[in-house]
N, C-alpha and C positions, 0 to 999 in steps of 0.2 A: 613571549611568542617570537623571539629574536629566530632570524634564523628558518620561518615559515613565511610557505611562496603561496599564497592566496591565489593568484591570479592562475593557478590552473584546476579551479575551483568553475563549477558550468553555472552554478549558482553564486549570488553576490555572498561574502561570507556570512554576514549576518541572518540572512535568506536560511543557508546552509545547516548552519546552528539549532535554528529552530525546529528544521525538520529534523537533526539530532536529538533536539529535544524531546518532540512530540512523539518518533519511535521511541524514546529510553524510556517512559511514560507508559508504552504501551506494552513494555518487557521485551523491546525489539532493538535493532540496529548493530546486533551482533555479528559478524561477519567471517567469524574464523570457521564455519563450517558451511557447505551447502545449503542445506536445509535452511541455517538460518538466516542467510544472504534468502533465500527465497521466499519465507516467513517474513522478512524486512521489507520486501520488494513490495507482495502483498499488504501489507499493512499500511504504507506509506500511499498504496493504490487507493487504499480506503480512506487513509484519515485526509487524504487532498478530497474526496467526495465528500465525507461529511465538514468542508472547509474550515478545516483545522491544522491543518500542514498545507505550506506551499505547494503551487503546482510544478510535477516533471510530467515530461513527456514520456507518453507510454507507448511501445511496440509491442508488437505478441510476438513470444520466441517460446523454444520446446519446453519452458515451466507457465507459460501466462504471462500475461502483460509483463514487462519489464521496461525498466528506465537506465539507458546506460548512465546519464548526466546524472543518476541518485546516484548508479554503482560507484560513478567517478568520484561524486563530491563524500560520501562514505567514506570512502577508502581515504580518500586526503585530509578531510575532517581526524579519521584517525591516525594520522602522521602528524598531526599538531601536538597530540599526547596531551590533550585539554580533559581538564571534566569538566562533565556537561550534565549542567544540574536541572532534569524537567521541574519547572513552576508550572505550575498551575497559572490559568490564564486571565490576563487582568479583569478580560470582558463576559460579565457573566451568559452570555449569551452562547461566546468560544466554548466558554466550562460545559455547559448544558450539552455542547453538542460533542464536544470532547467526549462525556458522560454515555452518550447515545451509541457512539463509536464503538465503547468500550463494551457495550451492552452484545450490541451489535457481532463482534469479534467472539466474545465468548469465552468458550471454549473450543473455538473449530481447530482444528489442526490445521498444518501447512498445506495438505493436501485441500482439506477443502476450502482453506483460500484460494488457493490453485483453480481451483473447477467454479467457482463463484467470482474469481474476479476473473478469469477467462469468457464465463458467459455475459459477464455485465459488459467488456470488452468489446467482443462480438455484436451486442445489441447497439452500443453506444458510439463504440470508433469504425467499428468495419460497417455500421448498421444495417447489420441481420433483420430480416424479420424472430420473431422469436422462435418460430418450426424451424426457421434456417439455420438460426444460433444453434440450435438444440441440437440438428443435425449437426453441424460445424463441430460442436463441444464432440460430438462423439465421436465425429471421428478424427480428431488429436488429442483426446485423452483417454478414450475407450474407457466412459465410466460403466460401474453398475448400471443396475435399475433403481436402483436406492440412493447413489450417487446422485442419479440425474433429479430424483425426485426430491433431496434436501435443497441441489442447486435452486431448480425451479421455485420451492418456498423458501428460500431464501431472497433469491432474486425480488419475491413479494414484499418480502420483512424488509429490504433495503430502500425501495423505493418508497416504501411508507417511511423511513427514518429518515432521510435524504432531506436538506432546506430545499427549498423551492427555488 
């Protein structure tokens, strides 16, 4: 690691790492295209909720929550040119919920991580009432009507999986 500058890393490196980890686990933290910088973005939104990845700080910008301090440490994590091998987690409790996460995740596409971690967003950091959010969601993302109604059950399926 001769030759790597950690300290313009927004996270402590070890910090960093993990939540390298815990994306590559979840088939994420890929960065050479859009999509999956925003796939990444999302996913990292989640697994900090089911407290399994470190906390970033999230803004909403024109895809959804977003964390520039992840974009940052991403991007520099991959200038170390390390592999980054996800284990599995020592504490079975982490595992289980790692597991929940993954249940959780699916198969949704980018999109509807987009529109699900934009309204959980809305409810939690702007706190929307939920008719507000709903409104809100609609009009920066102009979903369907099927859209809004996976977001809405979903939104339910989350707060059921979520630790307390």
């Amino acid at each position: 690691m001769s030759g790597v500058d950690i300290s313009k890393l927004k996270k402590p490196y070890d910090v960093a790492l993990l939540a390298c980890g815990v994306l590559k686990r979840l088939g994420a933290g890929k960065l050479d295209t859009l999509k999956n910088r925003i796939e990444t973005q999302k996913k990292q939104y989640f697994a900090q909720l089911f407290g399994v990845s470190p906390h970033y700080c999230y803004n909403l910008y024109w895809r959804g929550p977003y964390s520039p301090d992840l974009a940052n440490d991403l991007f520099r994590v991959d200038e170390f040119n390390i592999e980054i091998k996800p284990d599995k987690f020592a504490s079975q409790d982490k595992e289980e919920a790692f597991r929940s996460l993954q249940v959780f995740l699916g198969n949704k596409t980018f999109e509807d991580l987009e529109l699900i971690a934009t309204y959980h967003w809305l409810l939690t950091e702007a706190r929307l009432s939920e008719s507000a959010a709903k409104v809100r969601l609609c009009k920066l993302k102009d979903p369907t009507d099927d859209e809004v109604e996976m977001v809405l059950r979903e939104e339910g399926v989350l707060q059921k999986c979520l630790p307390n």
